[in-house]
C-alpha positions as CSV (number, residue, x, y, z in Angstrom):
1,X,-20.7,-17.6,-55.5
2,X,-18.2,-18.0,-58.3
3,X,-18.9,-22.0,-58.5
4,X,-21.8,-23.7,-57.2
5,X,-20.2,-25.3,-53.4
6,X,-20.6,-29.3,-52.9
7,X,-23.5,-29.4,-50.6
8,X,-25.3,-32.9,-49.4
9,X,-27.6,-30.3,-47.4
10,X,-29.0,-29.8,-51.2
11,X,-29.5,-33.2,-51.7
12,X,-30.7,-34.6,-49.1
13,X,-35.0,-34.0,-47.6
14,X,-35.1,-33.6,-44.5
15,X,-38.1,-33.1,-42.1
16,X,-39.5,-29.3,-41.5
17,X,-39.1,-27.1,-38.7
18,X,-42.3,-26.6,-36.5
19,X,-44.5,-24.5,-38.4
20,X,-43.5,-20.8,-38.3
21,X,-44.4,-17.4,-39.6
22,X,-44.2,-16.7,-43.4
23,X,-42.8,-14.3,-45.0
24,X,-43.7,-12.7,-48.6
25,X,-40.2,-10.7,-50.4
26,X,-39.5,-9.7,-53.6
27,X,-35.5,-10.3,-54.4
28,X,-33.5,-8.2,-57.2
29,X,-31.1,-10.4,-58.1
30,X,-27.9,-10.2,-60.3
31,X,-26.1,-12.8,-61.8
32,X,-23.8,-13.9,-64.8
33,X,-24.6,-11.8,-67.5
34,X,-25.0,-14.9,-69.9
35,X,-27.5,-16.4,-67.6
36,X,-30.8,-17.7,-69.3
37,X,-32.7,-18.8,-66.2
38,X,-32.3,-19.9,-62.7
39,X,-33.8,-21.9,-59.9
40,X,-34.8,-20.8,-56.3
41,X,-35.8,-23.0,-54.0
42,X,-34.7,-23.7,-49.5
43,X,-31.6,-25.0,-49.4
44,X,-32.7,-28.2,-47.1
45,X,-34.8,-29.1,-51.0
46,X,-38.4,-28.6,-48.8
47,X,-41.0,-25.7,-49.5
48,X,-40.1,-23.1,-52.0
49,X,-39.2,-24.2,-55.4
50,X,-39.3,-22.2,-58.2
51,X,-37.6,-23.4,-61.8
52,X,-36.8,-21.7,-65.0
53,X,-37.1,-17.8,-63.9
54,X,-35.9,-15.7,-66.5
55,X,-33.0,-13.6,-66.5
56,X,-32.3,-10.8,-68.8
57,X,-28.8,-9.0,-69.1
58,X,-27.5,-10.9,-66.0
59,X,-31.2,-9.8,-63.5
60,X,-34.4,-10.8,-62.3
61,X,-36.9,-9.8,-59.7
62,X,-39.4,-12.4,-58.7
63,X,-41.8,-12.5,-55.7
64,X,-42.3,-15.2,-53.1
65,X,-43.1,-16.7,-50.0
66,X,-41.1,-18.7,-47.4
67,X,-41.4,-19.5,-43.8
68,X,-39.4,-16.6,-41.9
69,X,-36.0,-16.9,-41.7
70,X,-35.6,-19.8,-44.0
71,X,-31.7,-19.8,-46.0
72,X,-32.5,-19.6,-49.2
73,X,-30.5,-20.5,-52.8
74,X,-30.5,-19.1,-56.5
75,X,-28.8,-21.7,-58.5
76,X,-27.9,-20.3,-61.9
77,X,-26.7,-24.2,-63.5
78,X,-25.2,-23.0,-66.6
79,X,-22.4,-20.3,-65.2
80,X,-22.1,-23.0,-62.0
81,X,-22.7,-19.8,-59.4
82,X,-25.0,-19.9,-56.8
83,X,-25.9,-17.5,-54.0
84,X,-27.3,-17.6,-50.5
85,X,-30.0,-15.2,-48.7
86,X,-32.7,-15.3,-45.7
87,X,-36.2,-14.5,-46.3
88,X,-36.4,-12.2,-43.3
89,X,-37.9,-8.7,-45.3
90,X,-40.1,-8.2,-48.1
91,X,-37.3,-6.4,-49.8
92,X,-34.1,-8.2,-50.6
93,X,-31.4,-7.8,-53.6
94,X,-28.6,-10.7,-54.2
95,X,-26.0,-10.3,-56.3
96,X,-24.5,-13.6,-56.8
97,X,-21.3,-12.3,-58.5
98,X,-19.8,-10.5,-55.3
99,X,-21.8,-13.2,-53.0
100,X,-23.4,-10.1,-51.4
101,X,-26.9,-9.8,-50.1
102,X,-28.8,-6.8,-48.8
103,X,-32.4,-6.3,-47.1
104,X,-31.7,-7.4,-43.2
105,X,-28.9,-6.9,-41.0
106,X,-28.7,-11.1,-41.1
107,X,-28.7,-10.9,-44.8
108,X,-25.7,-8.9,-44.5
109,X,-23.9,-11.3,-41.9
110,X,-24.6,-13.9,-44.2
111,X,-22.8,-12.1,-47.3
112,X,-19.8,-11.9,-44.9
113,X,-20.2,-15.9,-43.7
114,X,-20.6,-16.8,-47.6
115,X,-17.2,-14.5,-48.5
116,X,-15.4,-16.1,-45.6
117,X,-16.4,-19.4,-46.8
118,X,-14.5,-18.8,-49.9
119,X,-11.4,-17.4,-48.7
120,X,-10.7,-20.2,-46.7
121,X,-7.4,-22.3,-47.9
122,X,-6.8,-25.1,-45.5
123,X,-8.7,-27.1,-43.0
124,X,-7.4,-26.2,-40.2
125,X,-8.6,-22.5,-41.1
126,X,-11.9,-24.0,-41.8
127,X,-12.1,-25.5,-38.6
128,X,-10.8,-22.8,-36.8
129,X,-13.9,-20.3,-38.5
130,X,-16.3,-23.3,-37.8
131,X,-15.8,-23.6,-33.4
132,X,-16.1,-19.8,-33.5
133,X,-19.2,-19.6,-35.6
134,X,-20.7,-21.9,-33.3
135,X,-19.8,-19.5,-30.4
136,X,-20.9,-16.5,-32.0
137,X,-23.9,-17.2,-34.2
138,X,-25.5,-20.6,-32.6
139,X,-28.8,-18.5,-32.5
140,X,-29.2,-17.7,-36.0
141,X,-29.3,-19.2,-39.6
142,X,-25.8,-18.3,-40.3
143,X,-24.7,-20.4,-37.4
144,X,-26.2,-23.0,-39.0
145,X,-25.4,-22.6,-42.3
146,X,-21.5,-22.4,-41.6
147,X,-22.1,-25.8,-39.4
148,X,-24.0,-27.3,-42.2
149,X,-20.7,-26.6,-44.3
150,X,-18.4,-27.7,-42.0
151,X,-19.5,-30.2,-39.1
152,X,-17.6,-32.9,-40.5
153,X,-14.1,-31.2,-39.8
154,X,-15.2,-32.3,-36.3
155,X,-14.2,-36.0,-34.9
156,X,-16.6,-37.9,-32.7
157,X,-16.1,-36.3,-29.4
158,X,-16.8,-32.3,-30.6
159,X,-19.5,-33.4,-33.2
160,X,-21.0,-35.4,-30.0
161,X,-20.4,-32.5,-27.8
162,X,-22.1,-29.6,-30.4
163,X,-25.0,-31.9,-30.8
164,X,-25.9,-32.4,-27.0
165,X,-26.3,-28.1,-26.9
166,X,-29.7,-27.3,-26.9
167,X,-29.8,-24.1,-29.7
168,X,-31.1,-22.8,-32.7
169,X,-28.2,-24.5,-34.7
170,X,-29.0,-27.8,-33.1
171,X,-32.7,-27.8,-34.1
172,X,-32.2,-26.3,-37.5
173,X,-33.2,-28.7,-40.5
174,X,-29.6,-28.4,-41.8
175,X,-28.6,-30.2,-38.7
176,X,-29.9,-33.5,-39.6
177,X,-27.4,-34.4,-41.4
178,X,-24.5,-33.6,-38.8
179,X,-27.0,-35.8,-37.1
180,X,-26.4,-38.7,-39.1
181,X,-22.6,-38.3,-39.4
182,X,-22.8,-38.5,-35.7
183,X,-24.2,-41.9,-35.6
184,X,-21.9,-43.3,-38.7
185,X,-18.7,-42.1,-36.6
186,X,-20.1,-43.9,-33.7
187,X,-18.9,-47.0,-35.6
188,X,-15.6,-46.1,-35.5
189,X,-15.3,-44.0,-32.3
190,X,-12.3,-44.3,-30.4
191,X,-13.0,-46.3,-26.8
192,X,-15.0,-48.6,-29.0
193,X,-13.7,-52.5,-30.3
194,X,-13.4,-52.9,-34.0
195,X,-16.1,-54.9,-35.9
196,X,-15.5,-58.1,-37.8
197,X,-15.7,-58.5,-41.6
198,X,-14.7,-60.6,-44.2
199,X,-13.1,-59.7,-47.5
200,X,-10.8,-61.1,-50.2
201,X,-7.1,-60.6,-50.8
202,X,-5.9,-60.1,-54.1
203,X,-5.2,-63.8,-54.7
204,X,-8.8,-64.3,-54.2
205,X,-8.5,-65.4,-50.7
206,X,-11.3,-64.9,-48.1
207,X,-9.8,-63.7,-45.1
208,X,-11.6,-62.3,-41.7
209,X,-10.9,-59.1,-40.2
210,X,-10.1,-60.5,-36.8
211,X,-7.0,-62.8,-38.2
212,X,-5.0,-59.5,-37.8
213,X,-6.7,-56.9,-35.4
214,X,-6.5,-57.6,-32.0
215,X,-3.6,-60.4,-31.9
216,X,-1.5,-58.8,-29.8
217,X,-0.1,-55.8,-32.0
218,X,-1.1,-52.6,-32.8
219,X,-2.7,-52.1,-36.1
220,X,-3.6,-49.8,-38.5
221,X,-6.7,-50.3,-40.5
222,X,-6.5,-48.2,-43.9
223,X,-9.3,-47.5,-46.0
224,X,-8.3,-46.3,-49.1
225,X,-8.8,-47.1,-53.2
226,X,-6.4,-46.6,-55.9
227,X,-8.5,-44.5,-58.2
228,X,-8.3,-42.1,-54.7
229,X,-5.7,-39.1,-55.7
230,X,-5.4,-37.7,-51.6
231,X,-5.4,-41.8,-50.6
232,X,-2.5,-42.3,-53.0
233,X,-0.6,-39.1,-51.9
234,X,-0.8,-40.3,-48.3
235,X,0.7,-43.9,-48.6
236,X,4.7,-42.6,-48.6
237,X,3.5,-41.4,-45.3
238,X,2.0,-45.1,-43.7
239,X,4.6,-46.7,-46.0
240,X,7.3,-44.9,-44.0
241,X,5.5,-45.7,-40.8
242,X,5.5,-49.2,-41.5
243,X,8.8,-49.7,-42.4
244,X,10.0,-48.5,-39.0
245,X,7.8,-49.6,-36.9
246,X,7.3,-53.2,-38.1
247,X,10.0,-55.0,-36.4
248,X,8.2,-54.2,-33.3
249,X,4.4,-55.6,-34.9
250,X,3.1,-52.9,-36.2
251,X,0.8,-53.7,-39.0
252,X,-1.4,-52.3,-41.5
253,X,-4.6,-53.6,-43.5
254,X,-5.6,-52.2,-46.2
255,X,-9.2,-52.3,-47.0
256,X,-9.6,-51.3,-50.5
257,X,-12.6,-49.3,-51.9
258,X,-11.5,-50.4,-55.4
259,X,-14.5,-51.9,-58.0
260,X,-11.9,-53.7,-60.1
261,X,-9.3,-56.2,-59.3
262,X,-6.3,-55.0,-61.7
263,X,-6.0,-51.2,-60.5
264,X,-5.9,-52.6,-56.7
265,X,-3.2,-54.6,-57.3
266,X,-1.1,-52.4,-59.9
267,X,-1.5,-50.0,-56.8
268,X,-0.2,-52.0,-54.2
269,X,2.5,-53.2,-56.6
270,X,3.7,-50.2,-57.7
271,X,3.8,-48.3,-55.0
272,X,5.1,-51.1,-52.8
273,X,2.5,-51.5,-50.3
274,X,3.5,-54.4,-48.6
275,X,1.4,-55.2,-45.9
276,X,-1.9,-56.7,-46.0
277,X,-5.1,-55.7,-48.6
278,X,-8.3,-56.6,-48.7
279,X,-11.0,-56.0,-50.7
280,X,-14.2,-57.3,-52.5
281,X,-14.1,-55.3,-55.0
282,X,-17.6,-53.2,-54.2
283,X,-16.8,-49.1,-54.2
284,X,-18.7,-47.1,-51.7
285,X,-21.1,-50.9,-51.1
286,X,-18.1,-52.3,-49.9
287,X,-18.7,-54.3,-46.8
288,X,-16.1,-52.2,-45.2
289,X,-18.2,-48.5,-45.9
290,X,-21.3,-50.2,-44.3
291,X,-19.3,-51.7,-41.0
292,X,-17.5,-48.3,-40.3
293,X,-19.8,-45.7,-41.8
294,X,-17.2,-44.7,-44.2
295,X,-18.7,-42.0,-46.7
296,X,-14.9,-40.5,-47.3
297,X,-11.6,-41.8,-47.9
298,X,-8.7,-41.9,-47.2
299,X,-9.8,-42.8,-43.9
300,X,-8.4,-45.2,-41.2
301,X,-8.9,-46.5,-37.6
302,X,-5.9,-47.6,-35.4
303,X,-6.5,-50.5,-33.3
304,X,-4.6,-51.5,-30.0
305,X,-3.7,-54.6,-29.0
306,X,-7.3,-55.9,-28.0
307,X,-8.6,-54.9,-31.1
308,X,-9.8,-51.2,-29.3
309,X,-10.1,-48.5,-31.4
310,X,-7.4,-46.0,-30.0
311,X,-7.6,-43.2,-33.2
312,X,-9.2,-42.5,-35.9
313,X,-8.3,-40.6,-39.2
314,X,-4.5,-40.7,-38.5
315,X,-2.7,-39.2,-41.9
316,X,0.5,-36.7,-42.6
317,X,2.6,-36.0,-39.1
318,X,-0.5,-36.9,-36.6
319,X,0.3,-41.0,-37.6
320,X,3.5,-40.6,-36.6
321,X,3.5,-38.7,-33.5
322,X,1.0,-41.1,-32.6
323,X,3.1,-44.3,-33.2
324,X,6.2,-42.6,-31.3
325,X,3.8,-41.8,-28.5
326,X,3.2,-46.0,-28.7
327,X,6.8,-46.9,-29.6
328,X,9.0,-44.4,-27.9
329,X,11.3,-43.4,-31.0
């Protein structure tokens, strides 16, 4: 691919699948034509590795063996490209400039999953491609590698759902993390009561949780930093909401992400955020990441009277409709 994709499935080991057939191949592979060397290794980071392969004039050939069927990745670091192919034949060429690889009819319905992939422009497309790649190709490594990609487009219930399926994508390697999301949204899943913590407001004040959620109102819990470009660009948007829904207890708590105590509060003052922040002043070991398995913001739970979670992730028009599905107006 043109630029190496953001992948935790590369950096995270996860177990093996059960012990399977190998298979010996020999790629042809082309790449950027200032390329030096490259890597090859499985993309879940277990089995094959292979560092510092040569590459003359923008090609190599090297020979290997992987278990059958196992996705694998040439990384070419110093032109950021990277391309994907399945050790299913002995003979297989790559070429990581068009994202196209040849050898095995999978091979090829990979090249077209990769190309997708990159033509995708919003979310909702993404999603859209994901639910039917888990339709069409739940028996298969590209299943699971367009799942691996995109699992976390899905909220609670459909991650929950896919999981509970008993296929090939389900069992793959890749899936363990999808796994693991699960478990951190089950922190936050809608259904569930919020959990307690304690931070400090910008005054250096400890304050609880629980002295605003559940009280009788409905309330939004924000989690957000100010060093956070798409956290910043959504606050006219729960700014608005607060203003008009307010008079009738709304209220929002902002529990900030923030590692220093100056950008939080030129945030909140600048922008006007006037409703309540917390913080202690951690990043990603904030006490708030740990209590709702936060691993991405913005991100934001709304709570209903009781203190039940009633939403999750509420940003742009859906915080809205939502509230005048509450309110009425």
């Amino acid at each position: 691919m043109k630029r190496i994709m953001t992948m935790a499935a590369l950096l995270l080991t996860m177990l093996p699948m059960v012990a399977q057939q190998m298979q010996k191949f020999t790629l042809k592979c082309t790449t950027h034509p200032n390329a030096k060397e490259v890597s090859l290794t499985t993309i879940t980071g277990n089995g094959l590795k292979k560092d510092g392969i040569s590459v003359a004039n923008g090609q190599f050939t090297v020979s290997a063996e992987a278990n059958k069927d196992e996705l694998l990745v040439v990384i070419d670091r110093d032109n950021r490209m990277q391309g994907y192919f399945i050790a299913d034949a002995p003979n297989i060429t790559l070429d990581i400039n068009t994202d196209v690889a040849t050898g095995s009819p999978m091979n090829e319905k990979l090249s077209k999953a990769v190309q997708q992939l990159g033509n995708i422009e919003s979310l909702e497309q993404a999603k859209s491609y994901l639910l039917q790649t888990m339709k069409d190709e739940k028996d298969n490594v590209v299943g699971a590698f367009v799942f691996s990609q995109f699992y976390s487009l899905l909220d609670y219930d459909e991650l929950k759902q896919a999981l509970s399926q008993d296929n090939y994508l389900t069992r793959h390697p890749l899936t363990g993390m999808a796994k693991e999301h699960l478990q951190q949204l089950a922190l936050r899943a809608p259904g569930t009561m919020f959990k307690d913590l304690e931070e400090n407001d910008p005054e250096g004040k400890a304050h609880k949780l629980s002295e605003y959620v559940g009280r009788g109102n409905y309330v939004l819990v924000d989690f957000w930093a100010s060093w956070c470009g798409p956290c910043m660009r959504e606050m006219p948007n729960v700014k608005a909401n607060y203003e008009k829904y307010k008079e009738k207890g709304f209220n929002v708590v902002g529990l900030s992400f923030d590692r220093a105590a100056e950008p939080w509060k030129k945030a909140i003052k600048e922008q006007g955020l006037n409703w309540t922040h917390l913080s202690d002043l951690k990043f990603w070991q904030t006490v708030a990441a740990k209590t709702y398995g936060i691993r991405s913001i913005p991100s934001s739970i709304l709570c209903d009277p009781t203190g039940k979670i009633i939403a999750v992730d509420l940003r742009g028009e859906a915080l809205g409709k939502k509230l005048q599905e509450i309110y009425g107006f």
